[in-house]
Structures are given as structure tokens and as C-alpha cells.
C-alpha positions as CSV (number, residue, x, y, z in Angstrom):
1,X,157.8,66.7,140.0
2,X,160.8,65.3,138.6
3,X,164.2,65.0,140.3
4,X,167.4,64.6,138.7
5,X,170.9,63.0,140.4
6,X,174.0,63.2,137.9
7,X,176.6,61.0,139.4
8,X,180.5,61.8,138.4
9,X,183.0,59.8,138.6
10,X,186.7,62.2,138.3
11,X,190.3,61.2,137.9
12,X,192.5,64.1,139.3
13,X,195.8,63.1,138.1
14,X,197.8,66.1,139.4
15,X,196.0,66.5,143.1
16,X,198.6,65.1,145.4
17,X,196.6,65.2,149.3
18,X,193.3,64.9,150.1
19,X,193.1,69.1,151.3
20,X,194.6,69.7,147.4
21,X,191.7,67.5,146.1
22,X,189.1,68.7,148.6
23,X,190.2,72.3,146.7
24,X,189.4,71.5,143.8
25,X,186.2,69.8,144.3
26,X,185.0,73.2,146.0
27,X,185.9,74.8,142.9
28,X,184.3,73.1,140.7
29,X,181.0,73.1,143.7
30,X,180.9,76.6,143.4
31,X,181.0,77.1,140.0
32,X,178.7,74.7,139.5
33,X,175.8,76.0,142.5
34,X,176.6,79.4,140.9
35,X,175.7,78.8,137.1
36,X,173.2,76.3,137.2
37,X,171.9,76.2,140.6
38,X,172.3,72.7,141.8
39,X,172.8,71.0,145.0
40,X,176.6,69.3,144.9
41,X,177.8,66.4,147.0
42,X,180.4,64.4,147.6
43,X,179.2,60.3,146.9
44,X,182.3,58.2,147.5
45,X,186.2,57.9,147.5
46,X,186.3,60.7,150.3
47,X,189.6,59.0,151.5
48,X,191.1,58.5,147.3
49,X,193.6,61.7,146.5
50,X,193.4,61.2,143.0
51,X,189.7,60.4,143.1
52,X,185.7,61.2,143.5
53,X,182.4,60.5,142.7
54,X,180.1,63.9,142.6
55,X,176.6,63.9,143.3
56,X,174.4,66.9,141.2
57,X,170.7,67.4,141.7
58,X,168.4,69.4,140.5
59,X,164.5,69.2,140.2
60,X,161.9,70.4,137.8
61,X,158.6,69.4,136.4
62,X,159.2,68.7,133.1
63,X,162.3,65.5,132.1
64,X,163.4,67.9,129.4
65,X,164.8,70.9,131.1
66,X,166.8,68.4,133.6
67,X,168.8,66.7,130.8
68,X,169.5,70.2,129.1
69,X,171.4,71.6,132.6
70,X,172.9,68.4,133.1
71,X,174.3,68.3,129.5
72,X,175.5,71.6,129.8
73,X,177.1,70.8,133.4
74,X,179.2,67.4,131.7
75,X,180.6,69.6,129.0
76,X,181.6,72.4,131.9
77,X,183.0,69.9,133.7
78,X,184.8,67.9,131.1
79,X,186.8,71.6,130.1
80,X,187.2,73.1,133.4
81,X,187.8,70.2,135.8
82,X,191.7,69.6,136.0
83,X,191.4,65.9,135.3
84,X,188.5,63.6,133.8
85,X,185.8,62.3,134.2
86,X,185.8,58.6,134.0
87,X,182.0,57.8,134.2
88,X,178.7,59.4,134.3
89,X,175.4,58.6,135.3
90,X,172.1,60.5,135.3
91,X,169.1,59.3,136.9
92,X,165.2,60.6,137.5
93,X,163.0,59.4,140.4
């Protein structure tokens, strides 16, 4: 079994308090759980308004199908998110 983490790292340029941010983070969460069915956590910069780092996982037996939903879920994010994303990272363990 393979697992996934894609790590984001988003600017949010216009989110001015942490319960505005914290808003749109659960947006994109549930968009996110909803289409592609993936765990979602927040990794860091839980205190930054204008700033977070986004944990995805997923699992699956084969490398292939894990790159192919993360793919998709980077170019979702890049149009949807109101912001951008600074930084990604995908690993497999």
C-alpha cells in the first residue's frame, strides 16, 4: 500500500483575521474531501492571517492513481483558491 501527503503552501492576500482565513480553508476542505475523497489538514502557520500550509492524503495501491488526484487537486486549487499557492510538495511512504 502506498500513501500519499501533498503539502500546500497558500498566500491569501485578501483574508484579513485568522476566523476569515479559517473560512476559507474550510472551503476549500470541503470541496476538496467532497470530490476527491481525501483527508485535509492544517500543517503550519495556524497563527499567519495571510498564510497556510495544507496537508492532503490519500492512499492506494498502485503510485500512479495517487499522482493523477493530486494533479487534479493542484490545478483545483490553483483556480478556486482565492490566493496562491506558493509551494508544493508531494510525497509517498
Amino acid at each position: 500500500m502506498i500513501i500519499g501527503l501533498l503539502s500546500l503552501e497558500i498566500y491569501i492576500p485578501y483574508s484579513h483575521s485568522l476566523k476569515e482565513k479559517r473560512k476559507r480553508l474550510s472551503s476549500i476542505r470541503d470541496r476538496l474531501k467532497k470530490r476527491y475523497n481525501v483527508a485535509f489538514s492544517e500543517l503550519d502557520y495556524q497563527d499567519k492571517w495571510q498564510r497556510a500550509k495544507i496537508g492532503i492524503v490519500t492512499l492506494n495501491n498502485q503510485k500512479r492513481p495517487i499522482e493523477n488526484i493530486f494533479n487534479k487537486i493542484i490545478e483545483d486549487a490553483e483556480k478556486s483558491i482565492d490566493g496562491q499557492i506558493i509551494d508544493y510538495i508531494i510525497q509517498y511512504f
